[in-house]
Every structure is written in C-alpha cells, then in structure tokens.
N, C-alpha and C positions, 0 to 999 in steps of 0.2 A: 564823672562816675557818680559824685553825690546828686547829681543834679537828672543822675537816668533811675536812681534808688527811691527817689522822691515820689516820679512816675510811675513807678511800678509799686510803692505804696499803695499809692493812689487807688490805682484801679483794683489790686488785692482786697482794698477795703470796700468798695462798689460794687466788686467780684462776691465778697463775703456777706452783702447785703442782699445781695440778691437770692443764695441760697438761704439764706436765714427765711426770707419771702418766698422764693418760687421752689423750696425742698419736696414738698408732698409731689409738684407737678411731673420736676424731673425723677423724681422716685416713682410715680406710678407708668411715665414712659418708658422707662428701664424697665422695668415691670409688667408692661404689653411688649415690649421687643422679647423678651424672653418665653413667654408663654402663649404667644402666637405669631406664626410662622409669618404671615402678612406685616408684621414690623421688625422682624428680624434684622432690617438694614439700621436699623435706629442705634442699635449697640457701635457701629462702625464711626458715623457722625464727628463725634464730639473727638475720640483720639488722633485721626485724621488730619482732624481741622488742627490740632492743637499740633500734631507730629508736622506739618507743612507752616505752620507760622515758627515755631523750633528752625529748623532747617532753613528762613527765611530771614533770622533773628539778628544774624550777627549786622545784614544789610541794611534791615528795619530800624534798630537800635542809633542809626547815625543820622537817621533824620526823626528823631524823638522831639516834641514838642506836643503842649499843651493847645488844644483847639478848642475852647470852651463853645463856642458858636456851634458847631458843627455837632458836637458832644452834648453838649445840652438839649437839643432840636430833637438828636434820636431818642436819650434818656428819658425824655417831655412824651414821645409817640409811647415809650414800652410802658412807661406810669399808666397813660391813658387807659393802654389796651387791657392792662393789671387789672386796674378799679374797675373797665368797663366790664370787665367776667366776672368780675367780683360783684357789680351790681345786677346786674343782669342776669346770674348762672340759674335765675331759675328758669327765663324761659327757652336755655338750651338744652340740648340734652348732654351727657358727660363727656363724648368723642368730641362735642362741638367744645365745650369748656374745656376741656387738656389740651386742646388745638392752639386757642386762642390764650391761654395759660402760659403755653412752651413759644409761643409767638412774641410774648411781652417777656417773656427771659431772654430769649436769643437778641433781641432790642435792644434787652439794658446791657448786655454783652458787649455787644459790636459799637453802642453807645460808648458805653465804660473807656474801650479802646479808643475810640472817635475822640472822646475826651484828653483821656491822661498820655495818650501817645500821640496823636495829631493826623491827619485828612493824610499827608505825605506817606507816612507809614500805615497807615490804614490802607492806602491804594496800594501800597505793597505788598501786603497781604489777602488783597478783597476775596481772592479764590476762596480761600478757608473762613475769611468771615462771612460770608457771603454762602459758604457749603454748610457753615453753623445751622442754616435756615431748613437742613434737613433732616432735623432735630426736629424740628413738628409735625408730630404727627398728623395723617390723614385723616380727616372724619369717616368714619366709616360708610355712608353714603358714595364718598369718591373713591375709598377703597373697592366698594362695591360697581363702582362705574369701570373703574379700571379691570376689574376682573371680568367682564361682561366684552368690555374690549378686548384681553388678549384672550376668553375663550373663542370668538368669535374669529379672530384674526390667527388662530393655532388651527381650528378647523378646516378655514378656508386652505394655510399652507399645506395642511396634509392633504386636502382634494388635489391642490394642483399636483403634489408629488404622485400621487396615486393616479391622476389622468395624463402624467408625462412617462409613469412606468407601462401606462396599458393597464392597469386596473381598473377593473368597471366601478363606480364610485356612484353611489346619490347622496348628496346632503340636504337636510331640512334642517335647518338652523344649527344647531351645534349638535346635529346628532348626521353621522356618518354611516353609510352602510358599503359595506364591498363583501364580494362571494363567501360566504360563511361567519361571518361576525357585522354587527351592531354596534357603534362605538356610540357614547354620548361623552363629548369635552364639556365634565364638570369641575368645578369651579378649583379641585386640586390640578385639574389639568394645564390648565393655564400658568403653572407655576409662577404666580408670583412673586414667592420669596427669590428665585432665581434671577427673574427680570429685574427685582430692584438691585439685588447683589452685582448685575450685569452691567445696570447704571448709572449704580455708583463707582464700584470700577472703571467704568471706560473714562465717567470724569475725575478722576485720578490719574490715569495713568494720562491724558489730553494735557492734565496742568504739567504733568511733569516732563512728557515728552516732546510737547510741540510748543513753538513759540506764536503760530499766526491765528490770530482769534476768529479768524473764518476754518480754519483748519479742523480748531477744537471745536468748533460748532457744527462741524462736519460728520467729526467721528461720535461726535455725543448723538445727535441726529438718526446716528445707523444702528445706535444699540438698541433704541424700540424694534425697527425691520427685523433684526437681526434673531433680538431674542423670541420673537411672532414664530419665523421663521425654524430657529431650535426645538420650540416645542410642536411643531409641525412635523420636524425631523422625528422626534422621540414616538410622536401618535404613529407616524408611516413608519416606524421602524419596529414597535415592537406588536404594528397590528402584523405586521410580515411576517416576521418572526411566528407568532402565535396563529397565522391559517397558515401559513406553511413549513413552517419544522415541527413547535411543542408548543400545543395549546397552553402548556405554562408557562410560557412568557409574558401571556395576557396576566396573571395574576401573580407572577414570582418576584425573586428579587430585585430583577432586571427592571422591572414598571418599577418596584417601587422605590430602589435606590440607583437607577440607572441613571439618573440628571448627571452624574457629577460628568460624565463622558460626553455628554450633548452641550455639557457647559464648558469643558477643554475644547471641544470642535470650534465652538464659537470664539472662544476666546485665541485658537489661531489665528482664525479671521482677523479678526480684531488687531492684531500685533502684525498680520501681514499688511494691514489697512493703517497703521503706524509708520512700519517701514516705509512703507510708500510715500508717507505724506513728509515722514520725515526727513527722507530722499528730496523728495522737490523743495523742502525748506535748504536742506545743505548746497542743494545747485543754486537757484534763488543766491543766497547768501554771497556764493562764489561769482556767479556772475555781473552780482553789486560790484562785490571788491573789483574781480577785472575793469569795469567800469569805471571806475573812483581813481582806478591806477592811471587807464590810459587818457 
C-alpha cells in the first residue's frame, strides 16, 4: 500500500507540473469546446478517459510498477513537442499552436503514467489513454476538410433516398433540387457537432461492450456511413415535410432542433449492430468452452 502511494505521488507531481506549464492550452480548449459547436466533443475527452481507467483501477493497481524506460522516452517526445511550439509558434497560426500544445500535454500525461505506474498497467488501460489524444484539438483547416466531406456525403445520401422514393432529384455539388424547393447542404448541415458526438459514442460504448478488437473496429468504422447517412435522412425528411405538408418545416423548429431524433434513430442502429456482434462474441466464447471440454 505504501509502496502503490509512492506511485501515485509520483505522477500527481508530473500531473501538477504539467498544469502549472500546459494551463493557458487546456484553458483555451475548454474554451473552443464551449463556444463553438465543431469542438463540442472536447468537453467529453478527458472525464471519460479518467471515468474508464477509475472503473479499471482496482485490476490496474496490481500490476503497479515503475518503467522508467518506457516513461522517460514518451516524457523526452512531450518536452520536445512543448519547446518545439514554443519555439516556433510564430510561424504557425494559433489552431496549429493549441493543436501541437494539447498534443505535448496529453504526452506528458500518458508518459507520467508510462512512468510512475509501468508498460503492464498502462496496456491495461490504453483505450482511455490512448482516447486522451482526443483532447487535441483539430486545426481548423481539417476541421474544414471534414465538413466539406460530410456535406458532400449528406447530399449524396438524400439524392439516393429521394431517387429510391420516386422523387425527381438533380444535384450540382451540394446543392439539390426536387419539384418545388432548392436545397444547398451548408456547412450547418453537415452536422458536425453530431457526427463527432456519434463518434465518440460508438467508441465508448465498442470498449465497453465488446471484447474482439476486429469487432470494435468494425462498429467504430460504421459510425462515419452511418452518421453521412443520418443527415441524409434529416435533408430527405424535412425537404418532404416542407413540399408536402407545411412549407414550415423548411424553416421551424423541426430543421432546427430536430437532430436529436435523427440521432436516437441512428443510435438504434448502432445497439442493434452491438447486439449482434455481441451475440456472435457469446456463441464464439461458448463454442471454445464446448471445445476445451470435449
């Protein structure tokens, strides 16, 4: 017990150094997640990561040992990356500096542990230190990549839904036309903030529900289709709506807070895509043991 209080000294104090150095960084990323809907998932992150190694603690704790090797090597990369922002921040711009900033915190982090707890117990944890890293912010350039992707891949699904209903449909790049409305999928349409919430979700609930690391690669995999897919459903559904029942659906509160319904549809899916897989892990498993028996 003195000998696990040491360790966790340890890293408290690496922990506490590292805020003392990387405070403004993680303050102004809390700070974008807040006041812009494209980092929204940033506030999730860190309590996550910390509530899954908790929950992992009592396992982790028995293989407690100091890896100075292993600990020192990542600690050595987050210094680097610290000083190389620091010398270099002029000739980035500021998304590229908080990027590269919250990249050399999350380093001394996963280091810290790497150190004061050991390689053993750090592989026992890796999901959540390893989900720490989603704690860095995007540069906004790829945030901008990514929105260009899903408005483009939101368009396309509502064309297909709309050429599988019988609706006459022309698309020119992310603007859609069918009998009495003009739609353009701009850049709120793509919802974002949803797709990352979608995610990040699915890799939560993969760590916690499934054990076969093709499985959870599987179902992480299908939450991009999936979420493309959603807001393809929300375009075909409230252009319907609006040329055929009340032109106000085009602009009521339906468009503008209807996600959270598009986002339970999906995330049935998703749990019935669980079930399933979690089903063939329980057979699997059972068909071992018959095996082993006879």
């Amino acid at each position: 017990m003195m000998k696990l209080a040491k360790h966790k000294l340890g890293f408290t104090a690496l922990w506490a150094v590292s805020l003392l150095v990387g405070w403004r960084g993680l303050f102004e990323t809390f700070s974008l997640s807040l006041r812009d809907v494209q980092h929204t998932y940033l506030l999730l992150i860190l309590p996550i990561s910390a509530a899954l190694i908790v929950l992992e603690w009592r396992t982790v704790q028995a293989a407690v040992a100091l890896d100075v090797r292993a600990g020192s090597v990542c600690l050595a990369i987050a210094a680097m990356v610290a000083i190389s922002t620091f010398v270099w921040r002029a000739s980035f711009p500021y998304d590229v500096q908080l990027s590269a900033g919250m990249l050399g915190l999350v380093l001394w982090w996963i280091g810290s542990f790497l150190l004061c707890f050991g390689s053993r117990s750090a592989q026992m944890v890796s999901f959540p230190l390893c989900f720490l890293l989603g704690l860095v912010p995007l540069p906004q350039l790829a945030v901008n990549w990514i929105i260009v992707v899903l408005q483009q891949g939101s368009a396309w699904a509502a064309h297909v839904l709309f050429a599988a209903c019988g609706v006459p449909v022309a698309q020119d790049g992310v603007v859609l036309t069918i009998p009495g409305l003009t739609m353009h999928v701009g850049e709120e349409c793509s919802s974002i903030r949803s797709s990352s919430m979608l995610l990040v979700t699915t890799m939560v609930l993969a760590q916690l529900l499934l054990r076969s690391p093709w499985r959870k690669a599987l179902v992480i995999a299908l939450a991009v289709p999936l979420s493309i897919a959603k807001n393809g459903l929300r375009i075909f559904t409230i252009a319907m709506l609006g040329t055929r029942i009340d032109a106000g659906y085009l602009t009521g509160r339906f468009h503008r807070e209807g996600g959270i319904v598009f986002f339970a549809i999906v995330l049935f899916i998703l749990f019935a895509f669980f079930w399933i897989l979690r089903r063939g892990e329980d057979f699997e498993s059972k068909s071992t043991l018959s095996l082993a028996k006879a």
